[in-house]
DRENRO-689343 format. One record per residue (C-alpha): residue number from 1; residue in three letters; x, y, z. Coordinates in nm, 3 decimals. Each point is the difference from the previous one (the first is absolute). Last residue first. Layout:
// DRENRO-689343
NODE resi resn       x       y       z
NODE  NUM  ALA       X       Y       Z
...
END
This chain:
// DRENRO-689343
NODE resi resn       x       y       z
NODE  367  UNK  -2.508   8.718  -6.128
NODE  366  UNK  -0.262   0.276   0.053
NODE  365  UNK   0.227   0.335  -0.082
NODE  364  UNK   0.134  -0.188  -0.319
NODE  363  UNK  -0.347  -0.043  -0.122
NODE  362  UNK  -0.076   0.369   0.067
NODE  361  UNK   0.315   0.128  -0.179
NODE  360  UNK  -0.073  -0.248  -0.293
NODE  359  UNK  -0.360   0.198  -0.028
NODE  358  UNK   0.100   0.367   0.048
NODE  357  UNK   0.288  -0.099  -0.271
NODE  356  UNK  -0.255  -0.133  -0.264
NODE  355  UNK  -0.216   0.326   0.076
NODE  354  UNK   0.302   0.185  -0.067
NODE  353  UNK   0.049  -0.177  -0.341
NODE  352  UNK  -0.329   0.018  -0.113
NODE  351  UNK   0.001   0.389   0.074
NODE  350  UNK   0.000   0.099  -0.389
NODE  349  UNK  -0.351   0.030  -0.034
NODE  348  UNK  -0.108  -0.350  -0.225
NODE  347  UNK  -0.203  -0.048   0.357
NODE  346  UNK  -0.330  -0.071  -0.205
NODE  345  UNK   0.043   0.037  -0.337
NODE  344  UNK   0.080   0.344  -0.224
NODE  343  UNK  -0.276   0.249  -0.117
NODE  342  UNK   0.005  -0.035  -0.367
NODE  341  UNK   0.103   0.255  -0.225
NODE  340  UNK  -0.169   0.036  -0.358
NODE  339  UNK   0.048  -0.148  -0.349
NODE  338  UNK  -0.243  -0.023  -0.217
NODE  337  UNK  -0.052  -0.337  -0.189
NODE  336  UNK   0.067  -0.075  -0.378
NODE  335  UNK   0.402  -0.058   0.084
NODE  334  UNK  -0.112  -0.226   0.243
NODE  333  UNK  -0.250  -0.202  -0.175
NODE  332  UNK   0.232  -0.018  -0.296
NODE  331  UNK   0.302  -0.147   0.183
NODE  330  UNK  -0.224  -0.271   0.184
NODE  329  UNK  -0.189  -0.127  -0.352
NODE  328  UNK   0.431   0.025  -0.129
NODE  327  UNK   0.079  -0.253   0.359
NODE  326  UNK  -0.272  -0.244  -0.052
NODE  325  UNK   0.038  -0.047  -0.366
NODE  324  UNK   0.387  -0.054   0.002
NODE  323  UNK  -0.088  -0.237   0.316
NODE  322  UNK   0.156   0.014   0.315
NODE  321  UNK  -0.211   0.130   0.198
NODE  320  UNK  -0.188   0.384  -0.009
NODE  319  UNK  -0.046   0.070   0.379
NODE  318  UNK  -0.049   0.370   0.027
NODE  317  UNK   0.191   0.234   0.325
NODE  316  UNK  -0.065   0.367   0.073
NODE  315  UNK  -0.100  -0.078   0.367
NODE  314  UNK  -0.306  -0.051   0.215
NODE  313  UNK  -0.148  -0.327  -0.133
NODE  312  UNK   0.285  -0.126  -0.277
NODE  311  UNK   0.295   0.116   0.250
NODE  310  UNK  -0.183  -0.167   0.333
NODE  309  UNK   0.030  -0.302  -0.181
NODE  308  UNK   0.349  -0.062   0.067
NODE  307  UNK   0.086  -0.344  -0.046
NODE  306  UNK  -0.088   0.035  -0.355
NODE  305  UNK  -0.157  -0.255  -0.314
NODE  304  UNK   0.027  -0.051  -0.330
NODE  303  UNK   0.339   0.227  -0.032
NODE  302  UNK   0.112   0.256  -0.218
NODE  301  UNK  -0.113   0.269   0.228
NODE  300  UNK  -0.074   0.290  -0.217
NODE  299  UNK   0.005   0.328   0.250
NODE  298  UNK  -0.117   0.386  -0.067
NODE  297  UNK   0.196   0.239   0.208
NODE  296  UNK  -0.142   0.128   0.322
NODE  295  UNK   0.331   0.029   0.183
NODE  294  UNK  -0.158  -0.195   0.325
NODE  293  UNK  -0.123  -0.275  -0.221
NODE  292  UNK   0.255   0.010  -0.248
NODE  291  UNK   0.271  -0.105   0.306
NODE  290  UNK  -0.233  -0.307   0.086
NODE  289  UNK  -0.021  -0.122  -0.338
NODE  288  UNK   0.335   0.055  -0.020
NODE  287  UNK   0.054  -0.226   0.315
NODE  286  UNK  -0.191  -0.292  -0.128
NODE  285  UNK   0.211   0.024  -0.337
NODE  284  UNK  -0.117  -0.195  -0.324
NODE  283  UNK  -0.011   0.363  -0.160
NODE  282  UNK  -0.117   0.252  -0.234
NODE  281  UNK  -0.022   0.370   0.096
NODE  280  UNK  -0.198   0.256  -0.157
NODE  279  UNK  -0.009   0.385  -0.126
NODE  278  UNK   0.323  -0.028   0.153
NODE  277  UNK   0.113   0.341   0.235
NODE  276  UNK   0.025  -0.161   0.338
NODE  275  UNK   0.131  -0.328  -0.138
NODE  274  UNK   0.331   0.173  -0.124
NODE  273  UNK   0.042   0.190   0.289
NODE  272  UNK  -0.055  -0.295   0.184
NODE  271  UNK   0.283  -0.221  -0.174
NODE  270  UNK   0.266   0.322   0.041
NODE  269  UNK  -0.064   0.004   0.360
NODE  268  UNK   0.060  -0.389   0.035
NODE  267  UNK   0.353  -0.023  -0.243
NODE  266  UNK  -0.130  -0.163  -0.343
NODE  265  UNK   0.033  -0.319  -0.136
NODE  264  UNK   0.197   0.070  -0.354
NODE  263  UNK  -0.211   0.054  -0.328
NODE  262  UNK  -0.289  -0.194  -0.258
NODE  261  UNK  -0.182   0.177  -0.205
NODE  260  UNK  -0.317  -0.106  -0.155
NODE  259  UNK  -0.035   0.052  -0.350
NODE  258  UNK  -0.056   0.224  -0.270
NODE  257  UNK   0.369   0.177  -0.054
NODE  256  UNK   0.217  -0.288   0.169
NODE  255  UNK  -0.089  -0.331  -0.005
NODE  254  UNK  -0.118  -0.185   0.294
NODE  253  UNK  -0.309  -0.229  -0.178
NODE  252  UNK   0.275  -0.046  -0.260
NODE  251  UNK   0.261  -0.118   0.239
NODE  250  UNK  -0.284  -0.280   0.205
NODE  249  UNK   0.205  -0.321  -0.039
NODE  248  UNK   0.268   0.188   0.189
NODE  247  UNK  -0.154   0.143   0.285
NODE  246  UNK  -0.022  -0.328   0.235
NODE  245  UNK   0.384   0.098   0.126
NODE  244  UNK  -0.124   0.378   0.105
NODE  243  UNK  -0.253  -0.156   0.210
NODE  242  UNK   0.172  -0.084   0.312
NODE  241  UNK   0.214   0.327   0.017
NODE  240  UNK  -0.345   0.204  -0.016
NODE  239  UNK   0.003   0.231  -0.341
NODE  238  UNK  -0.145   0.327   0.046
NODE  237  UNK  -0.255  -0.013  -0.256
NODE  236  UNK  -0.075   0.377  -0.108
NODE  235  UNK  -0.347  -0.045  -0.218
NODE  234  UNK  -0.003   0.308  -0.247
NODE  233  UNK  -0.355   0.140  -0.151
NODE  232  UNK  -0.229  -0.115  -0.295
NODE  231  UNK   0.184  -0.304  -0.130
NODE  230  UNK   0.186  -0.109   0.331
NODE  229  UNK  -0.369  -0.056   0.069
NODE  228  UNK   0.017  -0.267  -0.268
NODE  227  UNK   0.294  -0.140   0.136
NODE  226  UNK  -0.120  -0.035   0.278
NODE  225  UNK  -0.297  -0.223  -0.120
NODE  224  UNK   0.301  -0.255  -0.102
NODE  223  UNK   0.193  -0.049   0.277
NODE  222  UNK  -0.232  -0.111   0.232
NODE  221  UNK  -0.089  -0.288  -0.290
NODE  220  UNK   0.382  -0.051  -0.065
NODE  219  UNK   0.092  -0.043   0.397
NODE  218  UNK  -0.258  -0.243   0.054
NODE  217  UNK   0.122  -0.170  -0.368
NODE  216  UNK   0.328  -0.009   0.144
NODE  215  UNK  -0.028  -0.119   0.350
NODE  214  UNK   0.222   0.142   0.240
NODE  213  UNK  -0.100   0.361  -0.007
NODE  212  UNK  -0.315  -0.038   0.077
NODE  211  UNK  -0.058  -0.285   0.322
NODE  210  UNK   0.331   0.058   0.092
NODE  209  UNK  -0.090   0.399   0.100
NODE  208  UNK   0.247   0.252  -0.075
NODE  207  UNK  -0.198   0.257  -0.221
NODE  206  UNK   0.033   0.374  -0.032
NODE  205  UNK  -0.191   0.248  -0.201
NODE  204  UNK  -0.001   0.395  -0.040
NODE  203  UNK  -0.236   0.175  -0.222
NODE  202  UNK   0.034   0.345  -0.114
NODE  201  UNK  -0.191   0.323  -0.081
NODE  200  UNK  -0.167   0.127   0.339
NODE  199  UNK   0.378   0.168   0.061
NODE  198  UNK   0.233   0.023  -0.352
NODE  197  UNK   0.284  -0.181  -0.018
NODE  196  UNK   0.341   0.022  -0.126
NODE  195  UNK   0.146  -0.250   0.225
NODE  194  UNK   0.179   0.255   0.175
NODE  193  UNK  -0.330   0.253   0.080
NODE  192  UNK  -0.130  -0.333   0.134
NODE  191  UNK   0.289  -0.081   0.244
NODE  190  UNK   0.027   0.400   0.086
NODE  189  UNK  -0.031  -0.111   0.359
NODE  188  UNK  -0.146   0.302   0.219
NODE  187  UNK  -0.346  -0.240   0.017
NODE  186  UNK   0.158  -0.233   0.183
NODE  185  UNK   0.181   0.204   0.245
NODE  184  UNK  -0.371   0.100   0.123
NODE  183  UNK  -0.124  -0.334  -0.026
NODE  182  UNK   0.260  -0.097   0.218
NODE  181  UNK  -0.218  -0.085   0.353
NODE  180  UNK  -0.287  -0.051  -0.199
NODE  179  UNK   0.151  -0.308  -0.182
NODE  178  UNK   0.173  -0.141   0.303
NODE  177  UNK  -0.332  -0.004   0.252
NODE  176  UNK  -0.182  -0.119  -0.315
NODE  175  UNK   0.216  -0.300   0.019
NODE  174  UNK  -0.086  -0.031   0.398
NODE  173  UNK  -0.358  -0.042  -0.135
NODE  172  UNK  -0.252  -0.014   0.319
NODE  171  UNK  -0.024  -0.114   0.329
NODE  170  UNK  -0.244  -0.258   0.008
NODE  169  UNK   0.154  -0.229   0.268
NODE  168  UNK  -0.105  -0.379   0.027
NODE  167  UNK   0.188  -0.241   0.325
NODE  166  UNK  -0.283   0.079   0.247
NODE  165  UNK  -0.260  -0.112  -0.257
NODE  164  UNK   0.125  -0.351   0.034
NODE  163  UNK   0.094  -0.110  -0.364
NODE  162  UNK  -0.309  -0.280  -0.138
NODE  161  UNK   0.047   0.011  -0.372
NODE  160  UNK  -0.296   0.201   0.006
NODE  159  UNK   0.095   0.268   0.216
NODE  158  UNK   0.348   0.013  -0.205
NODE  157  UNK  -0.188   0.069  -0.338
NODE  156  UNK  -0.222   0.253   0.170
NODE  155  UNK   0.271   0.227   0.138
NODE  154  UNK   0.158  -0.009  -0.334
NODE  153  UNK  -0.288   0.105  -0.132
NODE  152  UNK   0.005   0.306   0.220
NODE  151  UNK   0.308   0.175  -0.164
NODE  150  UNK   0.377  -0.016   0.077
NODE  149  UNK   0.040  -0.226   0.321
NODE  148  UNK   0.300  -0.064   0.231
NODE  147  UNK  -0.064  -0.382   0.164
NODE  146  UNK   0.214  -0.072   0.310
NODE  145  UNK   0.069  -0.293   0.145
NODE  144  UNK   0.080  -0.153  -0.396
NODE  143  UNK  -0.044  -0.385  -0.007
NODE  142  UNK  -0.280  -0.014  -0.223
NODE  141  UNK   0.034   0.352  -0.172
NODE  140  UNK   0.369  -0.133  -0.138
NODE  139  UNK  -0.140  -0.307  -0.156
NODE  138  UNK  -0.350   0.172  -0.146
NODE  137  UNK   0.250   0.328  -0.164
NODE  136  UNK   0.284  -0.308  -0.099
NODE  135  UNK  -0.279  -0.178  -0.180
NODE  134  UNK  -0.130   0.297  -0.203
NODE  133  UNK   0.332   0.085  -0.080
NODE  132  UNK   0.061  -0.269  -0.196
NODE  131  UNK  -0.342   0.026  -0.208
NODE  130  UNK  -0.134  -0.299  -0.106
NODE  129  UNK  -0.247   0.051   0.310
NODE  128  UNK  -0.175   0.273  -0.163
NODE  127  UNK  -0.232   0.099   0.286
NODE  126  UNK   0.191   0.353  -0.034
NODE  125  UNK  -0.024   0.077   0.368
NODE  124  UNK   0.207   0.290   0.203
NODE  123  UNK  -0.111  -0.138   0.389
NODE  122  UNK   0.376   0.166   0.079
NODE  121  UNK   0.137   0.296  -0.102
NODE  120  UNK   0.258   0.023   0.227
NODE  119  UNK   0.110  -0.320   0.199
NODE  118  UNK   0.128   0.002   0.340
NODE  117  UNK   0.164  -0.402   0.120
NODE  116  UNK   0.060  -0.106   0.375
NODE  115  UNK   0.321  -0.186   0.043
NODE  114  UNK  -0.019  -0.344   0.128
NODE  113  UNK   0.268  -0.098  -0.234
NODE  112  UNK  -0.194  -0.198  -0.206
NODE  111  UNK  -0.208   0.284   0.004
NODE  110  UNK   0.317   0.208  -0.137
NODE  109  UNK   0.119  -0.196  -0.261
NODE  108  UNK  -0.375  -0.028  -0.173
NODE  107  UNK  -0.051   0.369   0.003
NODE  106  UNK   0.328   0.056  -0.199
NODE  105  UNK  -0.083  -0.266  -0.262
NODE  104  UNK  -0.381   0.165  -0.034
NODE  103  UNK   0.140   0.350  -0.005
NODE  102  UNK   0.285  -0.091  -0.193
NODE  101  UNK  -0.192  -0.177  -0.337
NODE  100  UNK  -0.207   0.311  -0.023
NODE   99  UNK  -0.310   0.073   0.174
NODE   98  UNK   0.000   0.375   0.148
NODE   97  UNK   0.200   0.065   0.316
NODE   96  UNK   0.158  -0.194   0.255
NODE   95  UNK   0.067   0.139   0.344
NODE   94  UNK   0.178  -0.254   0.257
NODE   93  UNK  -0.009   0.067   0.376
NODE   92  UNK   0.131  -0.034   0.289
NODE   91  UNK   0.365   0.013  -0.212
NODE   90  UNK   0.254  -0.240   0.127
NODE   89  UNK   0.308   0.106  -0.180
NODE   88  UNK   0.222  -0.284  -0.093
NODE   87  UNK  -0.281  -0.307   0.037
NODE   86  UNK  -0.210   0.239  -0.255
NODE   85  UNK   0.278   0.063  -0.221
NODE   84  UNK   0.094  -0.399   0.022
NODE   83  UNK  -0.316  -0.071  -0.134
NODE   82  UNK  -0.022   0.266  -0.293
NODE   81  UNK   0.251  -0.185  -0.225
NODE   80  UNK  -0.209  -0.335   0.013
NODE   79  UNK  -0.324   0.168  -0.007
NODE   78  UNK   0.074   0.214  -0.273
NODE   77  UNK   0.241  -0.248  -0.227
NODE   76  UNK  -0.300  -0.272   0.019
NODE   75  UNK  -0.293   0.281  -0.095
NODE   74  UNK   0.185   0.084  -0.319
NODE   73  UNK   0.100  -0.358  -0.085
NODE   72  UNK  -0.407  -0.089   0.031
NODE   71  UNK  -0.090   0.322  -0.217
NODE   70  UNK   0.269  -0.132  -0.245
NODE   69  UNK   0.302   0.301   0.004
NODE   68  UNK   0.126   0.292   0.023
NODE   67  UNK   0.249   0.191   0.281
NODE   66  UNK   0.037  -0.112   0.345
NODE   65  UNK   0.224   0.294   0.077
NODE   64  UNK  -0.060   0.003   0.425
NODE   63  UNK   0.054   0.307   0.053
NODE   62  UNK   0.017   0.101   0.317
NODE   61  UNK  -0.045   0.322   0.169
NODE   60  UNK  -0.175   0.177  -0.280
NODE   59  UNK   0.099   0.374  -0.052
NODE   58  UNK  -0.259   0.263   0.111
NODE   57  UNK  -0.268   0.075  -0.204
NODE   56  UNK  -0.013   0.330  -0.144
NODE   55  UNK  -0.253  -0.036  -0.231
NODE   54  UNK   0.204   0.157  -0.285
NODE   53  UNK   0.332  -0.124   0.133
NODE   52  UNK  -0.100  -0.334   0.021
NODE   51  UNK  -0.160   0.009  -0.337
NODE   50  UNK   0.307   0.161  -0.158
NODE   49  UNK   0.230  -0.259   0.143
NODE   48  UNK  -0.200  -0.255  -0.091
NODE   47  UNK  -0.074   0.087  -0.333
NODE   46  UNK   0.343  -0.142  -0.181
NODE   45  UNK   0.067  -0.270   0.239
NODE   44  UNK  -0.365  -0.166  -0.089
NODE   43  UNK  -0.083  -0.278   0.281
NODE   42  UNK  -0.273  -0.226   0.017
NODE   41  UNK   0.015  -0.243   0.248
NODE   40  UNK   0.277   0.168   0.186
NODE   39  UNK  -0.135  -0.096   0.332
NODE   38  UNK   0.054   0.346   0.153
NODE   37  UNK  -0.084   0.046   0.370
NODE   36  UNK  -0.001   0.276   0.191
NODE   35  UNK   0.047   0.011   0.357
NODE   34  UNK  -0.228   0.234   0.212
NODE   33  UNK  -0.007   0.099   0.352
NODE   32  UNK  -0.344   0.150   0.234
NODE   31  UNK  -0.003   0.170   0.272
NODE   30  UNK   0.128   0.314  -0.071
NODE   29  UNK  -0.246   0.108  -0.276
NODE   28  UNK   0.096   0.142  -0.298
NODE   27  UNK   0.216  -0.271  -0.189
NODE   26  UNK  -0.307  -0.177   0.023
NODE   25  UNK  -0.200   0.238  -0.202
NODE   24  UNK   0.291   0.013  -0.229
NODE   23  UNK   0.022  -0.346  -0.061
NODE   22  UNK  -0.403  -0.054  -0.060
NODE   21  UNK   0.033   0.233  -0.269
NODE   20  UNK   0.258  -0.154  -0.208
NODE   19  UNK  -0.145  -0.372   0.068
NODE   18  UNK  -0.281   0.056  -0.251
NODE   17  UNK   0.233   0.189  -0.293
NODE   16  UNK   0.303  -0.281   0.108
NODE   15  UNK  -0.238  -0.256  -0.078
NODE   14  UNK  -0.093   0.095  -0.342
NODE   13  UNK   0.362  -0.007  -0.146
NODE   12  UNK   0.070  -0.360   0.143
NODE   11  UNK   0.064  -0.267   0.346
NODE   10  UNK  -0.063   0.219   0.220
NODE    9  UNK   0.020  -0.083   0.413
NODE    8  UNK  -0.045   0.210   0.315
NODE    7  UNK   0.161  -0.124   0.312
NODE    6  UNK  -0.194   0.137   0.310
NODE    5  UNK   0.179   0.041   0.334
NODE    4  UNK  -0.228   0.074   0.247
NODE    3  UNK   0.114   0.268   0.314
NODE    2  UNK  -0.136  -0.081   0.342
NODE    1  UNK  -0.323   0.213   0.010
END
């Protein structure tokens, strides 16, 4: 095979846990070079050079240090810096993960450029079209070549929206790939042991989305049935850059004693030790959802509606909304319900990656 060039992109934390694998199967095999990618849409100096140590990624290649910004400025700065990378290096292919504002703004520069797009975990569906990401997971899927697959519903949404079948490849949960591959260093962190808690006997939270931490009465009524929990046991709220600034109005919901508290982002193994050991996790996360899955910790999705289903039907995962109601009905379900390990999805094995590789090797062996 005549070697392929791939140029990986990430454009935030969660990328670099799905590309991560995918780079070091690559880096294994002779016949295939990578370039990595950094859009700097989301960029925390502090972590990063923890979490690239951690998962041992390699250093980007380019940075391109977009920074924050409207969704529409966001996407602007990525396609308009990323152009001339692609014109510089003249990749044969682009690989895009997830559905943030880079994957769709990266995808776009490169089919204009007649170069063919690879997007993992595509088909992902929340059918909430007020969603941004939503829209950049349809946009990307309709002009990606090849289409890297989670769970089975994604291979349904993509059937009906009318993708050849050629293009769709369930291969799995390269983000599981990551968390098996260090649960083991994981669970050496004394992250819980630090915080002064006690395993089965916490809570952890975190929240990023717009849609509930922007809004003040959103953020109030989500708020609020915490708070009671933080009542009967501790609810650790590592504190996501984005939401630290809508905080304020909430200080007596946050206090300390009997109340949720809030602390610095943590590094990646110290954030799974602390899931693996919650009595339960509550989130607006699609990738902890998928994480609790695997660890078999209870999950609170703080969300009307998910894009990965397979979480609620196989996995750990409750939808509870947005509603104070909703989410303290969803809190005492779970803490009235046994626990008890679940076998883990389809293809959630830890091979995603190498089955992604197998694939891109074959395409490149056909062009």
């Amino acid at each position: 095979m005549k070697g392929l060039h791939i140029l990986h992109v990430a454009g935030a934390r969660p990328n670099f846990m799905k590309i991560a694998p995918i780079l070091a199967r690559c880096a294994a095999r002779p016949g295939l070079r990578s370039t990595l990618v950094h859009t700097g849409q989301h960029y925390d100096e502090a972590m990063s050079e923890l979490f690239f140590e951690q998962l041992r990624i390699p250093r980007p290649d380019v940075n391109l240090e977009v920074g924050s910004g409207s969704h529409a400025q966001q996407t602007a700065a990525v396609l308009q810096r990323f152009e001339p990378i692609l014109l510089e290096r003249r990749p044969d292919l682009v690989l895009v993960v997830g559905d943030v504002n880079s994957t769709l703004a990266c995808s776009l520069a490169a089919v204009k450029l007649d170069i063919p797009v690879a997007h993992v975990e595509a088909g992902l569906r929340s059918f909430d079209r007020t969603m941004p990401e939503e829209i950049n997971r349809i946009v990307t899927d309709a002009i990606a070549e090849l289409l890297f697959v989670t769970e089975a519903s994604g291979v349904e949404n993509l059937r009906r929206e009318g993708i050849d079948p050629a293009r769709i490849h369930l291969v799995g949960n390269v983000m599981i790939d990551t968390l098996l591959a260090h649960r083991d260093a994981a669970a050496r962190s004394d992250a819980v042991e630090r915080l002064g808690l006690l395993a089965g006997g916490y809570a952890v939270l975190t929240l990023h989305r717009p849609a509930n931490v922007d809004a003040p009465a959103t953020l109030r009524a989500i708020l609020t049935p915490l708070a009671e929990l933080a009542l009967t046991m501790p609810v650790v709220f590592p504190v996501h850059p984005r939401t630290r600034a809508a905080l304020g109005p909430h200080a007596a919901l946050l206090a300390s004693g009997h109340g949720i508290r809030p602390i610095d982002p943590l590094g990646y193994l110290d954030f799974v030790r602390l899931m693996s050991d919650a009595r339960l996790v509550l989130t607006d996360s699609g990738g902890i959802q998928e994480e609790t899955t695997i660890l078999g910790v209870a999950c609170v999705t703080i969300r009307e509606n998910t894009e990965r289903p397979i979480t609620v039907t196989h996995g750990t995962n409750r939808l509870a909304g947005t509603t104070s109601a909703g989410i303290r009905r969803t809190i005492e379900a779970i803490l009235a319900a046994e626990t008890g390990a679940r076998p883990a999805p389809p293809l959630w094995d830890g091979d995603a990656a190498a089955r992604i590789v197998a694939t891109l090797e074959a395409w490149g062996s056909s062009r």
